[in-house]
C-alpha positions in Angstrom: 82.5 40.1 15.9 81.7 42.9 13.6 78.3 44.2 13.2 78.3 44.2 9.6 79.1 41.2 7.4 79.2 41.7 4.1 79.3 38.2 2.0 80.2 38.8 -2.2 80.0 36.3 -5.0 78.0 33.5 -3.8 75.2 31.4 -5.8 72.1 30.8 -3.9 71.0 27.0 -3.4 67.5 27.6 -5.1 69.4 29.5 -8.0 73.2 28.9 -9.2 72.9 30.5 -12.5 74.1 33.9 -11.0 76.4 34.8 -8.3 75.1 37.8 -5.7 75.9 39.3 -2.3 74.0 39.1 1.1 74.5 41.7 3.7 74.2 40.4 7.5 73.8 43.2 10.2 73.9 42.2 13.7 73.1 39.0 12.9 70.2 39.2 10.7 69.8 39.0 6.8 69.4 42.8 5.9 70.3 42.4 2.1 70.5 40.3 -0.6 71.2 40.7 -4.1 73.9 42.9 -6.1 72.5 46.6 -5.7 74.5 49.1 -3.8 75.9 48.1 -0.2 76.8 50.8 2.1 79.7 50.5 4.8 80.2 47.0 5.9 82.7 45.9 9.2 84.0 42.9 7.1 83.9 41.4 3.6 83.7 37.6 3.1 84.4 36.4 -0.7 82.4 33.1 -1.6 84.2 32.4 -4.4 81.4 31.1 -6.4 80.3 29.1 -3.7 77.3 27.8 -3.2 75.1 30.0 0.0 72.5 28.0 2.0 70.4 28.3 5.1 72.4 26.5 8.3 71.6 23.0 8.5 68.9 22.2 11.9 69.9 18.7 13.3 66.6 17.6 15.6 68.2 14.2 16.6 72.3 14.4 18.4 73.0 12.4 21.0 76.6 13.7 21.0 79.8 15.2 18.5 83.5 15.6 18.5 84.0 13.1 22.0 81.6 14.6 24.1 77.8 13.5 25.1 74.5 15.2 26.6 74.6 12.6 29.4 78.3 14.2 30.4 75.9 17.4 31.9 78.7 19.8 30.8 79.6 22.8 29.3 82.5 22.1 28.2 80.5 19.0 26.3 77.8 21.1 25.2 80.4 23.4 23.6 81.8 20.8 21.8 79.2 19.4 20.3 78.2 22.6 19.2 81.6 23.5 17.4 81.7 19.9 16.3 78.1 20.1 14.6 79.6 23.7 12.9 81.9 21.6 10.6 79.3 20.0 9.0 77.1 23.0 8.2 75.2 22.4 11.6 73.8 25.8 12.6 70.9 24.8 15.1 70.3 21.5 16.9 68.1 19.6 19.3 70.3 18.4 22.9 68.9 14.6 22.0 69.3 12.6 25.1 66.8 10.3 28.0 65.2 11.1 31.0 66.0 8.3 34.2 63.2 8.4 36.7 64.6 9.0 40.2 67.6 10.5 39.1 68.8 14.2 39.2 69.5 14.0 35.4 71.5 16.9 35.7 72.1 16.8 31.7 69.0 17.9 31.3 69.4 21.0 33.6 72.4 22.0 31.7 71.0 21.7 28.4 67.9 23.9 29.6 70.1 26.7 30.9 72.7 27.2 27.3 69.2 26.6 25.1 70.1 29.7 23.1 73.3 30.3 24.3 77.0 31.1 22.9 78.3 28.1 22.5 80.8 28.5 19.6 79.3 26.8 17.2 75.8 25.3 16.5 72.9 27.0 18.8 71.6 24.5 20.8 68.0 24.8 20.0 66.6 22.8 22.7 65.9 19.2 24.3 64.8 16.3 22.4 64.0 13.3 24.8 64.2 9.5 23.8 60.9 8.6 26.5 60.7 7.6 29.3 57.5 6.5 27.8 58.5 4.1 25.1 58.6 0.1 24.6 60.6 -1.6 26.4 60.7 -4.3 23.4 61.6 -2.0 21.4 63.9 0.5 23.4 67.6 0.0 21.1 70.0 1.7 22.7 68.1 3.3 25.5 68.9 2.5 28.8 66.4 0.6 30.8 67.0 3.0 33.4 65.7 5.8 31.2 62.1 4.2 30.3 58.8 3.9 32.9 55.0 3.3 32.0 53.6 7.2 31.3 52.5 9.1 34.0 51.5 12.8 34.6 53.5 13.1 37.7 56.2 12.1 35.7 55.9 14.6 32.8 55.2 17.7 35.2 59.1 16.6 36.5 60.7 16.7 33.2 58.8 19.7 32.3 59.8 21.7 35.4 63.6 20.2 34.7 63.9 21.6 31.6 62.0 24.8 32.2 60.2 25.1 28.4 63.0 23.8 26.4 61.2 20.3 25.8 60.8 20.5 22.0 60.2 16.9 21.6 59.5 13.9 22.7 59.5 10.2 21.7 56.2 8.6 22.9 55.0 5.0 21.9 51.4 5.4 21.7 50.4 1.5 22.2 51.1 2.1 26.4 48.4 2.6 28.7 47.5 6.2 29.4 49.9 7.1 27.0 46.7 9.2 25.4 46.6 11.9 28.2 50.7 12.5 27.7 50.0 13.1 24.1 47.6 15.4 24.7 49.4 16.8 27.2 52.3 17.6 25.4 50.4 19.0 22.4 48.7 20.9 24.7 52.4 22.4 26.2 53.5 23.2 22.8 55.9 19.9 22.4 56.4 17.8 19.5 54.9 14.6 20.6 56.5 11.6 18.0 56.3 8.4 17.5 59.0 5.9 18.3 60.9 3.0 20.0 57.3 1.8 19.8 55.8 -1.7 18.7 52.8 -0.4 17.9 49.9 -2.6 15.6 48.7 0.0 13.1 45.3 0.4 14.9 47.5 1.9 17.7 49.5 3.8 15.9 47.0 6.2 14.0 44.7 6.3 17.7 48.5 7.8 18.5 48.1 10.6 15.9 44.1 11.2 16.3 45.5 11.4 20.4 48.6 14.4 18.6 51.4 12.3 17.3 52.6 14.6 14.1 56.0 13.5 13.6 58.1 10.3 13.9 61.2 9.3 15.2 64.2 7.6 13.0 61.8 6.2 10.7 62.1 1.8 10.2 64.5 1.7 13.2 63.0 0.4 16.6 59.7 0.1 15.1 58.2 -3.3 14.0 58.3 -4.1 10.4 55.8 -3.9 7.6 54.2 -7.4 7.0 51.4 -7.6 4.9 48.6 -9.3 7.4 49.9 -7.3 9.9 50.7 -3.7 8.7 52.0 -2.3 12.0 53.1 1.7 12.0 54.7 2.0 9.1 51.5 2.1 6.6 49.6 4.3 9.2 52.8 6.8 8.9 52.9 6.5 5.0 49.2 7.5 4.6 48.9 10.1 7.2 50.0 13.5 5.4 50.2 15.2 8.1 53.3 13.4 9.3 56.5 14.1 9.4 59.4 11.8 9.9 62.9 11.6 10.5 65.3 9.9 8.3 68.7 8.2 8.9 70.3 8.4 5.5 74.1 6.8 6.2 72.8 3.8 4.1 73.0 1.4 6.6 70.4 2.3 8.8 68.2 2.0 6.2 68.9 0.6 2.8 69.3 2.9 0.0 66.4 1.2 -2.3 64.7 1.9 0.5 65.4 5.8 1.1 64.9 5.9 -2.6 61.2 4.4 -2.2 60.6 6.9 0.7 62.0 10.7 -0.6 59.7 8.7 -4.0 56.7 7.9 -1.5 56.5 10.7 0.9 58.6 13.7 -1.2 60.7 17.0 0.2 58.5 18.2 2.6 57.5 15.6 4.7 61.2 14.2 5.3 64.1 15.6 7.7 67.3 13.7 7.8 69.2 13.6 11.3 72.5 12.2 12.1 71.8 10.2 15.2 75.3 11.2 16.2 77.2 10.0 19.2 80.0 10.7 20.7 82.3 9.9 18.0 81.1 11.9 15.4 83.7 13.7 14.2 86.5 11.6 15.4 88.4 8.8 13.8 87.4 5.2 13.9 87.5 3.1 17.3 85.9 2.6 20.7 83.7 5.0 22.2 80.8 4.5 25.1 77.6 5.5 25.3 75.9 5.7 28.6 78.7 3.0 30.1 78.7 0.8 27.1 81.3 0.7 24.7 80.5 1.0 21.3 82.7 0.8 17.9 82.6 3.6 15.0 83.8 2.6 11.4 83.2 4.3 8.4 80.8 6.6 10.4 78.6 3.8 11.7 78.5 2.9 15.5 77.2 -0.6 16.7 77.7 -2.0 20.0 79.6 -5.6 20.6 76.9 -7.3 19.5 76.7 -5.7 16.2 73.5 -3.7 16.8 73.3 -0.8 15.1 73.2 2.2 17.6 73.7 5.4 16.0 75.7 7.2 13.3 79.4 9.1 13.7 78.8 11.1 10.3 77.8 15.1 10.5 74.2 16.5 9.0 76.6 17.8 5.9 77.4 13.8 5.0 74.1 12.5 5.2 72.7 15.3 3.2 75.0 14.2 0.7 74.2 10.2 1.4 70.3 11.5 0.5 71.2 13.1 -3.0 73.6 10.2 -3.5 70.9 7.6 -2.9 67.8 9.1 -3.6 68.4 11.8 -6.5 66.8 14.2 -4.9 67.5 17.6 -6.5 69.9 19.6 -4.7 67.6 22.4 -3.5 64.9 20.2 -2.8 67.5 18.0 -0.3 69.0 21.4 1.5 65.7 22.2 2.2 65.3 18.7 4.2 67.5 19.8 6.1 66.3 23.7 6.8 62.8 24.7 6.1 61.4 21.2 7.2 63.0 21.1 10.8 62.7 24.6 11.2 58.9 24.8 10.2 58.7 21.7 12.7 60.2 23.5 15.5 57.7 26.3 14.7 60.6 28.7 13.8 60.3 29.1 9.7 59.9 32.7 11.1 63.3 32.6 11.6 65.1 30.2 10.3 65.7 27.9 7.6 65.7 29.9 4.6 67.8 32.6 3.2 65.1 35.8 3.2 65.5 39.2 4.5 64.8 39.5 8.3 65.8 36.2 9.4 68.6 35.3 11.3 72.1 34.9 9.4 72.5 30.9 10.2 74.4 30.5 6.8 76.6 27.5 5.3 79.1 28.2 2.3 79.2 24.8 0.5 82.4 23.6 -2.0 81.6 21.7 -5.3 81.3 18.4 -3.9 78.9 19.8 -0.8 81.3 19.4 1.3 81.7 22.6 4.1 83.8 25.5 3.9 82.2 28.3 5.8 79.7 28.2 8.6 77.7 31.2 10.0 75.6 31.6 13.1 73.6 34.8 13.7 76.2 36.3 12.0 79.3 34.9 12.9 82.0 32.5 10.9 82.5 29.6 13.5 84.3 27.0 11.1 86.0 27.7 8.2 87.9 25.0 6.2 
């Protein structure tokens, strides 16, 4: 691909007033604006189009027919050209860990962290447990969920060799504590999730390290008002940051409307949830060995639980605009300076600034996707 990419006549998100061009050398932002550009390898014409950072989804179990669990390359590339069409630049491999297994998924994921894959960079792991609720578990395999232990966590970490970047805890287990402070200690998200948690449990969780939540409501208890449970203790604690499933289902609209109105930009990052047939028409699919159905971008199992989503990170950005009327720039940045500042890489990524890397999406009218960029390189284009 050529060294120098020269992109004319796009508006930026944060200001559509006036079109401008952004210079990319070897995969880094080295220009923006409308001043002289010397030499470049290859001219891209936006058309007017609207120029944002890539899109970081923190939460994928799987894209375009393939899975984590599959422990392939092949799948991993998939995924990662799938995740491309929807404006998907970087994403976290979001899978489980099975005790007593070889989890080989894991092993693959850790070795093509920050690889060529095509599309999407895979960012890193995201792990579902093992130490979560059993009660409150979803689509989880029991298989994938024992009581916390050290000896357990020093596996995992060994497996994947640094690229933990989160994982799902539920802070109401015994000696779950020392694993929170473990991870925080090893530079991992620890969030809460799959958890049934009373509220006095849940903020010992974030005194313990807890800073950020998995898909907020879902497999969590419910708010009642003599017994509060997590979500108040989330709501109150500023600190925290939460993840958002925004296909309307998951959560109901008046609902997302009361959170972006509650908790505002910065404290919210929307995630797909995706499985494997995100990206693919509606019909059966499996996850783990059981069969699931997608329709309309929604994926529930045969007994009508509600297990994960089939729509890309460009759709539910424009689910969250549609539902909450959220301002355009405020919602793109949902979905790029918040998980990038939570993966610690705002140096980076996830805004468009001189010196950081050249993870770009080209957005039509509607918001839909037209071109994406990583480091530098068009890997979809409608």
């Amino acid at each position: 691909m050529p060294g120098r990419l020269l992109i004319t006549n796009c508006r930026l998100y944060t200001d559509v007033k006036q079109t401008l061009s952004i210079v990319i050398e070897n995969g880094i932002i080295a220009q923006i604006g409308n001043s002289d550009v010397t030499a470049c390898d290859s001219t891209l014409d936006a058309q007017g189009r609207i120029i944002a950072p890539g899109f970081i989804d923190i939460h994928i179990q799987g894209a375009g027919g393939a899975d984590i669990l599959d422990a392939t390359v092949e799948s991993l590339k998939t995924i990662s050209q799938t995740c491309a069409r929807f404006g998907t630049t970087g994403f976290l491999a979001t899978t489980v860990f099975k005790p007593n297994q070889e989890n080989k998924h894991l092993i693959i994921a850790s070795e093509y962290t920050d690889s060529n894959l095509g599309g999407a960079n895979l960012l890193g792991i995201h792990l579902e447990g093992p130490f979560i609720s059993t009660e409150k578990k979803a689509m989880v395999p029991s298989d994938g969920i024992c009581p916390p232990s050290l000896q357990v966590l020093d596996n995992i970490l060994d497996m994947t060799g640094g690229r933990l970047k989160i994982m799902t805890i539920a802070p109401e287990l015994s000696d779950s504590r020392q694993i929170i402070q473990y991870l925080v200690k090893s530079n991992i998200i620890a969030s809460f999730g799959h958890s049934n948690a009373t509220y006095e449990q849940t903020v010992a969780g974030f005194d313990a390290g807890i800073s950020h939540v998995t898909h907020l409501f879902n497999a969590m208890p419910s708010l009642h008002h003599r017994s509060p449970g997590p979500l108040i203790a989330i709501f109150e604690t500023n600190r925290i940051t939460t993840q958002l499933i925004t296909d309307g289902v998951h959560i109901h609209p008046c609902v997302l409307k009361f959170v972006f109105e509650t908790l505002g930009p910065n404290r919210i990052i929307p995630i797909t949830d995706g499985m494997r047939a995100l990206g693919l028409p509606d019909g059966k699919y499996t996850y783990d060995g059981v069969e699931y159905e997608s329709q309309k971008g929604i994926a529930k199992d045969k007994n009508g639980t509600l297990i994960g989503t089939a729509l890309g990170l460009s759709q539910m950005l424009n689910n969250f605009i549609t539902y909450t009327n959220c301002p355009v720039d405020a919602a793109i940045k949902t979905v790029t300076e918040n998980p990038a500042k939570l993966l610690g890489l705002e140096d980076k990524k996830g805004k468009i600034e001189v010196g950081k890397d050249a993870d770009l999406v080209l957005l039509n009218s509607d918001r839909s996707v037209h071109t994406t960029i990583v480091a530098g390189n068009i890997v979809f284009q409608k």
